[in-house]
BATI-976652 format. One record per residue (C-alpha): x, z, y; residue in one letter. Coordinates in Angstrom, 3 decimals, decimal comma, padded with zeros to 6 digits, always signed. Each point is the difference from the previous one (the first is absolute). Example, Ala and Ser with C-alpha at 12.3 -4.5 7.8 and 13.67 -1.06 7.14 Angstrom:
residues 2
        X        Z        Y resn
 +012,300 +007,800 -004,500    A
 +001,370 -000,660 +003,440    S
//
This chain:
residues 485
        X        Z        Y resn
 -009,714 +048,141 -028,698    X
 -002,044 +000,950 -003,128    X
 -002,206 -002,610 -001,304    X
 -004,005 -000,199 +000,976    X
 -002,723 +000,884 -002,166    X
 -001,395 -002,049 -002,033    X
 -004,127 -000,685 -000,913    X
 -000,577 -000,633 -003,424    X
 -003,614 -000,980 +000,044    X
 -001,892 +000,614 -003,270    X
 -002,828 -002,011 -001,552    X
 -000,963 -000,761 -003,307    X
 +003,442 +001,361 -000,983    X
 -000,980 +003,096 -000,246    X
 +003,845 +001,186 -001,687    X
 +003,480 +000,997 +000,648    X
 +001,561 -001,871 -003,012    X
 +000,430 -004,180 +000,097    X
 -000,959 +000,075 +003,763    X
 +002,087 -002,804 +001,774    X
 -001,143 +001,192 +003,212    X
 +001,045 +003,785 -000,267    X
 +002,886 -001,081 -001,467    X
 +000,501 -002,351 +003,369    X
 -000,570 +002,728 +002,181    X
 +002,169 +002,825 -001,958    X
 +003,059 -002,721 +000,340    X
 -000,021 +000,383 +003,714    X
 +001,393 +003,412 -000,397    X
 -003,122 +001,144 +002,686    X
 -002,470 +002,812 -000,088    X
 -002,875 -001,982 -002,605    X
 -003,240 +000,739 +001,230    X
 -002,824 -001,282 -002,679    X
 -003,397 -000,933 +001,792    X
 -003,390 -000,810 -001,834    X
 -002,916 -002,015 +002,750    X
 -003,277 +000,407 -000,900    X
 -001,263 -003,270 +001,553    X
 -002,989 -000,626 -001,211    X
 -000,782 -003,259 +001,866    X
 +003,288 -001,237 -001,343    X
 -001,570 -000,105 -003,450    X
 -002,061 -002,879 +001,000    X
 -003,162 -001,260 -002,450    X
 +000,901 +002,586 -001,847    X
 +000,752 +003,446 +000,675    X
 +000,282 +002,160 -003,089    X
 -002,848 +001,164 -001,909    X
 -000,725 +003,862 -000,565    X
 +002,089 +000,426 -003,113    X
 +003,251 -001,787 +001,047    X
 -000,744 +002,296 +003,220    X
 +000,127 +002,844 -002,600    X
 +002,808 -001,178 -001,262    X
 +002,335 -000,871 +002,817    X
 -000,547 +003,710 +001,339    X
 +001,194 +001,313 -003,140    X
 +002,515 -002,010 -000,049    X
 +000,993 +000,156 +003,970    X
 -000,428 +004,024 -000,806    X
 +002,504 -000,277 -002,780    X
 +002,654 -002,060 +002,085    X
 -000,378 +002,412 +002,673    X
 +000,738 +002,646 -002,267    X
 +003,110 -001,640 -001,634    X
 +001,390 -000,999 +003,588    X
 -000,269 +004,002 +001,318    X
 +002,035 +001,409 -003,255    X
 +002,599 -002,120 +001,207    X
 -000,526 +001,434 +003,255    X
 -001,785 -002,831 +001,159    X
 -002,896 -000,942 +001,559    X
 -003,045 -003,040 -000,323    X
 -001,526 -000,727 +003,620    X
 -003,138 -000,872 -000,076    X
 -002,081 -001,850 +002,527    X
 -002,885 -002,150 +001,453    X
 -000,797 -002,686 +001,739    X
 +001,676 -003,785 -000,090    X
 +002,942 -000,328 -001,634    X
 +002,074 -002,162 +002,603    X
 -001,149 +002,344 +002,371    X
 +000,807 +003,547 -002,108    X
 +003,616 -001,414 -001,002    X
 +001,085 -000,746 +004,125    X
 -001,316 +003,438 +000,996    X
 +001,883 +001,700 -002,731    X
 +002,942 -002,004 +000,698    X
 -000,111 +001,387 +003,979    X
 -000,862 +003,161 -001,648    X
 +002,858 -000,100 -002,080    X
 +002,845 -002,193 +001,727    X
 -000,080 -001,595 -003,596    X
 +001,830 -003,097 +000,114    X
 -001,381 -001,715 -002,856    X
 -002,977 -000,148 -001,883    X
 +000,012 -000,713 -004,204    X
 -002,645 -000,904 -002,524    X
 -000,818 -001,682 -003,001    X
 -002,295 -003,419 -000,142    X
 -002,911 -000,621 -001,336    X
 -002,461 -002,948 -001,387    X
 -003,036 +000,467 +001,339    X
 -001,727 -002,044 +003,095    X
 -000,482 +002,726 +002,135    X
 +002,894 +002,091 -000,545    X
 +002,388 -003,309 +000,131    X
 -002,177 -000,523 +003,535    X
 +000,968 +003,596 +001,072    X
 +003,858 -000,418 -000,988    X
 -000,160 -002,777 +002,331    X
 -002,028 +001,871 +002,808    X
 +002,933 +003,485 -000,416    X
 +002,833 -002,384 +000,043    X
 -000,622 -002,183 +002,722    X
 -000,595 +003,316 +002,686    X
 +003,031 +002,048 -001,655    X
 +002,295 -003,151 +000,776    X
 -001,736 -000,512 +003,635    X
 +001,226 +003,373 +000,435    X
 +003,389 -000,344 -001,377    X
 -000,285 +001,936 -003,395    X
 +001,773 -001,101 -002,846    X
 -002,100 -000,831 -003,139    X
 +000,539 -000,234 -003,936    X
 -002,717 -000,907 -002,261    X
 +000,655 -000,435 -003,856    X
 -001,440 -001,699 -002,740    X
 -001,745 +002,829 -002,425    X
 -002,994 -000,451 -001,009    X
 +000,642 -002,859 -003,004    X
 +002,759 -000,655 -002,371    X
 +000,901 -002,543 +001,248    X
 -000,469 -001,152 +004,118    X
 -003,185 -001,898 +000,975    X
 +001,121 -003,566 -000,315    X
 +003,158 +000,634 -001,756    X
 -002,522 -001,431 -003,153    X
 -000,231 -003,559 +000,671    X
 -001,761 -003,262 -002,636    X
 +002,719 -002,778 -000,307    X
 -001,165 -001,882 +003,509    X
 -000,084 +003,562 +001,482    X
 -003,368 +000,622 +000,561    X
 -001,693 +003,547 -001,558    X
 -001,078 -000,109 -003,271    X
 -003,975 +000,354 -001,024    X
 +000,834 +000,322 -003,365    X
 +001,493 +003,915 -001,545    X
 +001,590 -001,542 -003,229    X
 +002,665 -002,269 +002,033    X
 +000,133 +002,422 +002,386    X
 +001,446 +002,726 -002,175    X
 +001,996 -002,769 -001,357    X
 +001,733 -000,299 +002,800    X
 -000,022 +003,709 +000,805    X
 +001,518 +000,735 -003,351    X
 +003,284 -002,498 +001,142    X
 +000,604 +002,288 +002,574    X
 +001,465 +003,350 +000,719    X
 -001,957 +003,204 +001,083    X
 +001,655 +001,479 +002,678    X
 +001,390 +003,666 -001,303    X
 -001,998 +002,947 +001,927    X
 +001,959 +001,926 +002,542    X
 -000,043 +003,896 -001,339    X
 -001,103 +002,249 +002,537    X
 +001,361 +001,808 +002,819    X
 +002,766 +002,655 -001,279    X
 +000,241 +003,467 +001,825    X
 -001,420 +000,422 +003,336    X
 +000,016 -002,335 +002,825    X
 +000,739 +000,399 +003,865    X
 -002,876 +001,334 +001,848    X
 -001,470 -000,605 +004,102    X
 +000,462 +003,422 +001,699    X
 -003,678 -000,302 +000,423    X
 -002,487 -001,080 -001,981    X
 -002,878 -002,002 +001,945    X
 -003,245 +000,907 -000,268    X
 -002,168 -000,260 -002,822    X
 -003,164 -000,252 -001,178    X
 -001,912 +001,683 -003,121    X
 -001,109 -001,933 -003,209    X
 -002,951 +002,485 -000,417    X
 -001,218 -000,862 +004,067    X
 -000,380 -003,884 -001,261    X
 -002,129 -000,058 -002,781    X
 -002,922 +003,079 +000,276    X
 -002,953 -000,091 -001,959    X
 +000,906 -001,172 -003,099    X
 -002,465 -000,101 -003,347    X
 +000,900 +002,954 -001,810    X
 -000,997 -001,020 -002,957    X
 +001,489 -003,461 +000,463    X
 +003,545 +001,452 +000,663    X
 -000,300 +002,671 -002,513    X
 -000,370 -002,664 -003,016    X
 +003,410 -002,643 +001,305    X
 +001,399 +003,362 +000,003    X
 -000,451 +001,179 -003,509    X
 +000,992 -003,993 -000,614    X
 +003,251 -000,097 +002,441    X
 +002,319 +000,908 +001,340    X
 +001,617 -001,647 +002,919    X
 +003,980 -000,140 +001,501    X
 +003,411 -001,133 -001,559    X
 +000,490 +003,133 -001,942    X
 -003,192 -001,291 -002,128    X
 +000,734 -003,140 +000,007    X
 +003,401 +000,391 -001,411    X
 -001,228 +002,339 -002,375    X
 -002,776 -002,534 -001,259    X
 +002,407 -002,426 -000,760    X
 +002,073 +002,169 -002,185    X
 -002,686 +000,808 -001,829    X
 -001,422 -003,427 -000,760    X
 +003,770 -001,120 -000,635    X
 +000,132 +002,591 -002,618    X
 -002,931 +000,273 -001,484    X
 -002,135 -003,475 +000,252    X
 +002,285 -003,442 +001,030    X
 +000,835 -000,714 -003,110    X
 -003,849 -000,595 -001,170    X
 -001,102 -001,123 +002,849    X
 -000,904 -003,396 -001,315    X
 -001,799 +000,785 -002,249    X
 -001,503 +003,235 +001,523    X
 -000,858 -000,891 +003,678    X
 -003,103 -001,817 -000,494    X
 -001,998 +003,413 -001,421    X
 -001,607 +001,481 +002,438    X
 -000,104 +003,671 -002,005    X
 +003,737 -000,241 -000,858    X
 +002,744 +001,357 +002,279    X
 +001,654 -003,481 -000,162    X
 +000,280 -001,214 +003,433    X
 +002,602 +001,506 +002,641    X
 -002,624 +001,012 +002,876    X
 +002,805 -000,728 +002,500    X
 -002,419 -002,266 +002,357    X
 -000,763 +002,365 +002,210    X
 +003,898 +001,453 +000,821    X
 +000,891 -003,848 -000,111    X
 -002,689 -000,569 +002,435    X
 +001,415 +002,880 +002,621    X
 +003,511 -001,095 -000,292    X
 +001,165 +004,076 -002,096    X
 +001,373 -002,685 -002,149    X
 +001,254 -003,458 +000,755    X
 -000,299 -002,901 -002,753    X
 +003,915 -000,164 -000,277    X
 +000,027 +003,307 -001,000    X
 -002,177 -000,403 -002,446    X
 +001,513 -003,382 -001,307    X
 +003,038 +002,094 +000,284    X
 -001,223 +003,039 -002,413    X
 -001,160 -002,235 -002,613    X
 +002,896 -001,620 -000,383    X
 +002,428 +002,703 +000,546    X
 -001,412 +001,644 -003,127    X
 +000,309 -003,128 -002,037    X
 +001,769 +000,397 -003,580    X
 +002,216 -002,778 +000,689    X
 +002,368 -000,885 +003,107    X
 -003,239 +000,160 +002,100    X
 -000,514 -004,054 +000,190    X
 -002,829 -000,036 -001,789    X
 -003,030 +002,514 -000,031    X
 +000,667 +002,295 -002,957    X
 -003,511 -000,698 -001,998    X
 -002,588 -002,399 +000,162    X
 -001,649 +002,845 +001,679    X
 +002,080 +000,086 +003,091    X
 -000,372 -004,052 +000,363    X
 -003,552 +000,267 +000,080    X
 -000,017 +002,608 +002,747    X
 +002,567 -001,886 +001,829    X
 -001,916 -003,256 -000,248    X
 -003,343 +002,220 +001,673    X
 +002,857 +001,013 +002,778    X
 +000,270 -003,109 +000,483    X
 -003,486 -000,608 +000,412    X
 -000,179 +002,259 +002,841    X
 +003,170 -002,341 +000,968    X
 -002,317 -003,195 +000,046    X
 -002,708 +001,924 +001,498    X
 +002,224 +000,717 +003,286    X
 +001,500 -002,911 +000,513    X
 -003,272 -001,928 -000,139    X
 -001,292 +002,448 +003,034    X
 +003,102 -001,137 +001,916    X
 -000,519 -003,332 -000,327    X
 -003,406 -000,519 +000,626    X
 -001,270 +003,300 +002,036    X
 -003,605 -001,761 +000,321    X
 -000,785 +000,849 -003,733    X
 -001,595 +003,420 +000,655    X
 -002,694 -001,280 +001,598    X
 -000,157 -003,846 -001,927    X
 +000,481 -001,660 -003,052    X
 +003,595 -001,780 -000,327    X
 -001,849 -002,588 -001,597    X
 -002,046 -000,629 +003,303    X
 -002,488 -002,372 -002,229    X
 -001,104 +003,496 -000,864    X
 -000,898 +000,549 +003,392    X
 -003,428 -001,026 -000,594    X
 -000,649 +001,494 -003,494    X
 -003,977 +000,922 -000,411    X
 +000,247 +004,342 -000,812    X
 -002,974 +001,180 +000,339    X
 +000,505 +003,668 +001,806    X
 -002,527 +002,548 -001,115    X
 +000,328 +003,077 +000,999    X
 -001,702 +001,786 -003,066    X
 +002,283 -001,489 -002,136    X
 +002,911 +001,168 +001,908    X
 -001,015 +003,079 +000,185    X
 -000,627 +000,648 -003,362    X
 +003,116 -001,244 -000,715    X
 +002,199 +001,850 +002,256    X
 -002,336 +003,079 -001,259    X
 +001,131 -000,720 -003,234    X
 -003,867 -000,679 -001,409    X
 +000,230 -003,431 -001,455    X
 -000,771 +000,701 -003,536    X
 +002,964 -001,116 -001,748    X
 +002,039 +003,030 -000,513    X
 +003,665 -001,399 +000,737    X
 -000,639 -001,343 +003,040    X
 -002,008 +003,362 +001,298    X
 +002,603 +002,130 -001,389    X
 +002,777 -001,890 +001,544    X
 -001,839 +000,664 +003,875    X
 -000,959 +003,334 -001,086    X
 +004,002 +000,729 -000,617    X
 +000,382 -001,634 +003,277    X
 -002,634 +002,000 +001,581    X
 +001,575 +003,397 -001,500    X
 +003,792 -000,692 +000,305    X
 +001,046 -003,057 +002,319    X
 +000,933 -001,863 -002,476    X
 -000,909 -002,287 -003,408    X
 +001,541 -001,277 -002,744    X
 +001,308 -003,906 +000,520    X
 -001,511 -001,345 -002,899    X
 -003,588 +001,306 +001,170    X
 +000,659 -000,707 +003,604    X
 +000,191 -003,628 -001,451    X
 -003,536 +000,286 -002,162    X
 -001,751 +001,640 +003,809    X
 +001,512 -002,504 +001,908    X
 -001,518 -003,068 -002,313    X
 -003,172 +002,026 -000,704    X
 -000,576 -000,285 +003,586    X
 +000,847 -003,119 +001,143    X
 -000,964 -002,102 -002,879    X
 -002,846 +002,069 -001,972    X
 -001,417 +001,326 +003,161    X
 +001,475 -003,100 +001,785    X
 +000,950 +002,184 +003,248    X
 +002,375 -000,720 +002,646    X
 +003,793 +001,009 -000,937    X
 +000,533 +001,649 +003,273    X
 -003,297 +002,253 -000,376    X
 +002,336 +000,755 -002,913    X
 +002,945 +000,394 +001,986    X
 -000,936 +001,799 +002,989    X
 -001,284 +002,735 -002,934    X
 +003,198 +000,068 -001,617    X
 +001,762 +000,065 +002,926    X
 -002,454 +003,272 +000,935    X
 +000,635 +001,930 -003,170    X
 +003,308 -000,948 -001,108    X
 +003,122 +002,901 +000,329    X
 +002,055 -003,072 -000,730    X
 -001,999 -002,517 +002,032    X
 +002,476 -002,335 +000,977    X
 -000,569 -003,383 +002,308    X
 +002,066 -002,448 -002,019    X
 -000,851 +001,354 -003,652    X
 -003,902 +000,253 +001,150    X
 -000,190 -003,691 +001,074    X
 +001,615 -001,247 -002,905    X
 -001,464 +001,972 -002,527    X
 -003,899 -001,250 +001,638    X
 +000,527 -003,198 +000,449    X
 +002,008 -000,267 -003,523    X
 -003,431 +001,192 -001,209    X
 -002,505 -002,616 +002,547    X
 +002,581 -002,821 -000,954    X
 +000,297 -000,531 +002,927    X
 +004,002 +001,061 +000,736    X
 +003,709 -000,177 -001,247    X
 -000,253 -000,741 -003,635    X
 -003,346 +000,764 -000,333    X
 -002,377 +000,351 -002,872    X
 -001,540 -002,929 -000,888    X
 -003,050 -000,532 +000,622    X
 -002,044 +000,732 -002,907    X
 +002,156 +003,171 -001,353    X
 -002,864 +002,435 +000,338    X
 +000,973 +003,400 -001,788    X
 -002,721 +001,633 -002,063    X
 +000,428 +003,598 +000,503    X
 -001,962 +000,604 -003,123    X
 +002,712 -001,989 -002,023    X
 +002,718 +001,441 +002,070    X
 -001,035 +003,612 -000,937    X
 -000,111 -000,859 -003,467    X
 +003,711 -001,182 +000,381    X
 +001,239 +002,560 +002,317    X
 -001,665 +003,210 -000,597    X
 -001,467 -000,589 -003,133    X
 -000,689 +004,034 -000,611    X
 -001,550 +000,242 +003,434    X
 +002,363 +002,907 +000,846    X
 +000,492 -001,789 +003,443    X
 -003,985 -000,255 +000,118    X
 -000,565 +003,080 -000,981    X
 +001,743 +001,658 +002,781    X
 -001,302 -001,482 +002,988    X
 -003,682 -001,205 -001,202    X
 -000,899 +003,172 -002,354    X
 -003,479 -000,918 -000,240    X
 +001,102 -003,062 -001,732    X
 +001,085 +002,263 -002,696    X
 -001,306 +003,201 -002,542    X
 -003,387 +000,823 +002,238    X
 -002,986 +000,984 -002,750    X
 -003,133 -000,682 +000,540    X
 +000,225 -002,874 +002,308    X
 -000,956 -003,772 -000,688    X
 +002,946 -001,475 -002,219    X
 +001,149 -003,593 +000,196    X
 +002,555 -001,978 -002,380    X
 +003,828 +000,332 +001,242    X
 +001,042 -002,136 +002,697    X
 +001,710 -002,935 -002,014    X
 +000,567 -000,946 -003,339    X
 +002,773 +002,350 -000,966    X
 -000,714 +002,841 +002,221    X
 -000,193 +003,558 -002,598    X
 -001,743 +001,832 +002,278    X
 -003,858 +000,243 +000,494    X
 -001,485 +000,131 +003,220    X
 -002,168 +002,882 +000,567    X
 -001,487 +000,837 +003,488    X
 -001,607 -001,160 +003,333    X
 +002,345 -002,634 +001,276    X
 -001,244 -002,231 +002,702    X
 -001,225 -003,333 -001,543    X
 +002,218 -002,905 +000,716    X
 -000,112 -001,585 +003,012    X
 +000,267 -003,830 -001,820    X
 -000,155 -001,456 -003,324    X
 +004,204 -000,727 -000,799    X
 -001,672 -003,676 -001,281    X
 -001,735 -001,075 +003,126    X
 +002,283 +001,723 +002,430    X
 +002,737 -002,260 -001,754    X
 -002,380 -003,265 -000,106    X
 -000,959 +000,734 +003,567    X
 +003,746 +000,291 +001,249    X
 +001,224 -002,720 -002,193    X
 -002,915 -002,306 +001,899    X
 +000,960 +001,186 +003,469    X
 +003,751 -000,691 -000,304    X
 -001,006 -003,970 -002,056    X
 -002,239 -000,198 +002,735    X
 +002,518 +000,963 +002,849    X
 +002,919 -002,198 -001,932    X
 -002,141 -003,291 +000,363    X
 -000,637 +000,522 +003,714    X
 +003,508 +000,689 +000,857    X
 +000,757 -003,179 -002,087    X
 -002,789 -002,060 +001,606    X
 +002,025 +001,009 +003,553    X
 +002,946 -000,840 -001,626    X
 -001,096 -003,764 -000,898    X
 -002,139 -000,418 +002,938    X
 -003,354 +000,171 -001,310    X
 +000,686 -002,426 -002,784    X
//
């Protein structure tokens, strides 16, 4: 009797190469049939935002795409997961049904919901481990608890081994006689801003192909100085992988892999100082996911629940100037313009928003958050959380306290010619005839000529006035602490 089909069920793995589960499946020596849900519900408190929604039909788009050269096909449906994966299994007469984990809360809730109806109905399952280096949980403190702390974390990841990446699929693979139904990408998501797709566009593009190719190129052409490059906003210096991280078209051991495949030595150690300092931001992302995983509540709250209570101030002007990118200070409005235009923005200016807003402006972090989260290509649950409440203070080896970034010093230091300025806030920049102010910091070159919006606070008060908050908040949360006394 020849085998039975096999599901593979896609999800943020969005690839044929270093994918346990279609591996799994292709081992049962079955027709493979590859299935993408969209189950909206499934995604929780947080459903994607309209560029990651640009992004993942790209990218779905592109899979499909790669899948029918080989003479494949992608199935795509609606509707709950659990409920989708039975009725193509009767559909089907698949016999078992194959994906790949993943970290957040709501997806880990769905896993739970798909497996526990497939086994009622006597379908095999295999999940795998793909989204991390390294397992969630497999990184463990001394008494075995999670670590709150990235430095000892990497530590610890660094005395391990990265799993080697499967390569993908060779040749073609057995096919169902039939293929079930399917429905169409371009039925899902009508209506679209024109305008908004048209500039992640000229910015992106989405699918493995891309992906891969990205990562030659920044192996090539920009590892080596990445220390010493990645924190300039107008230099080519950072990798811009986020966003095909985020969508699984490449998986973190691949890229651990690639690095250190092209290593000068015997591929031990990262081949330039370059290539540790990327790997040490992979492993950020690292931290960042195994954080989510274990403890899911941090979306929505502080880790440090004494934050719980922290007195932001919401105002809605100032969040919307700041999302608008009309602040006043030019790095921090060129930074959401970028984001506005292409989906994306530099780290080291997502850092200077980020503070601006919560301690300047002395906002909420998940006002901050739920915008990211909005306008991101590469908006990603774990990296998100850690990355805003890094900034608040109020997370997993977070900022302390009174770190407030000035993003008048910081564009002296990072884009000290204003070439990153002058792109996305021209007015800052070469208007005649308008009002003229001195340059934004003490080293700045570059004069500032036209009708920017005034700032929205004084960098001196809105630092005194956060400073005061978070004294103020520390001695109530020590007055609980003692009791009153």
């Amino acid at each position: 009797m020849a085998p039975a089909a096999t599901l593979v069920w896609f999800r943020a793995d969005l690839r044929l190469g270093d994918h346990p589960a279609l591996a799994a499946a292709l081992a049962g020596g079955g027709p493979v049939i590859p299935v993408w849900i969209l189950d909206e519900a499934g995604e929780g408190r947080w459903p994607l935002g309209g560029a990651a929604r640009w992004w993942r039909e790209g990218s779905l788009g592109a899979l499909r795409e790669t899948l029918r050269r080989r003479g494949a096909d992608l199935v795509l449906r609606r509707g709950d997961s659990a409920a989708v994966l039975e009725a193509l299994v009767r559909e089907t007469g698949a016999g078992a049904v194959c994906w790949n984990r993943r970290i957040e809360p709501a997806a880990r809730a769905q896993e739970a919901a798909v497996a526990a109806r497939l086994r009622a109905a006597g379908v095999d399952i295999h999940s795998a481990d793909a989204a991390t280096l390294f397992p969630p949980g497999a990184v463990l403190t001394q008494s075995g608890g999670p670590f709150r702390v990235f430095t000892p974390f990497w530590q610890r990841c660094r005395q391990l081994a990265a799993p080697a990446p499967l390569p993908a699929p060779a040749g073609p693979w057995p096919k169902p006689e039939r293929w079930p139904r399917s429905e169409r990408l371009e039925d899902w998501w009508p209506g679209s801003d024109p305008g908004r797709a048209a500039g992640l566009a000229a910015a992106w593009t989405p699918g493995e192909a891309a992906a891969q190719r990205r990562l030659r190129t920044f192996l090539k052409a920009a590892v080596d100085e990445y220390d010493s490059h990645r924190d300039f906003p107008a230099h080519a210096g950072t990798s811009r992988l986020s966003p095909h991280l985020r969508f699984g078209e490449l998986s973190a051991r691949q890229v651990w892999a690639a690095v250190m495949d092209s290593s000068r030595d015997d591929g031990v150690q990262p081949r330039s100082r370059g290539a540790a300092g990327f790997l040490r931001e992979l492993g950020w992302r690292e931290f960042a996911g195994h954080c989510l995983w274990h403890f899911p509540q941090t979306p929505e709250t502080p880790l440090q629940e004494d934050f719980r209570d922290f007195p932001a101030q919401r105002d809605e002007k100032l969040l919307a100037a700041w999302r608008e990118g009309r602040t006043g200070y030019p790095l921090v409005d060129a930074g959401m313009r970028e984001l506005a235009r292409t989906g994306w923005m530099h780290n080291r200016v997502r850092m200077v928003a980020a503070s601006f807003l919560v301690k300047q402006l002395l906002q909420p972090w998940p006002e901050g958050a739920a915008w990211f989260w909005e306008t991101l290509v590469d908006a990603d649950l774990a990296n998100n959380t850690l990355g805003w409440q890094w900034c608040a203070g109020c997370g997993a080896d977070a900022a302390p306290y009174f770190r407030i970034f000035n993003p008048l010093l910081q564009q002296d230091r990072f884009d000290p010619d204003g070439a990153y300025v002058r792109r996305w806030v021209p007015e800052t920049f070469g208007v005649s005839g308008k009002r003229k102010q001195s340059a934004p910091g003490a080293g700045a070159k570059a004069t500032i000529v036209g009708e920017r919006p005034p700032p929205v606070v004084e960098l001196a008060a809105g630092r005194e006035r956060a400073l005061k908050a978070y004294a103020e908040w520390r001695d109530r949360v020590r007055a609980r602490a003692g009791g009153g006394r």
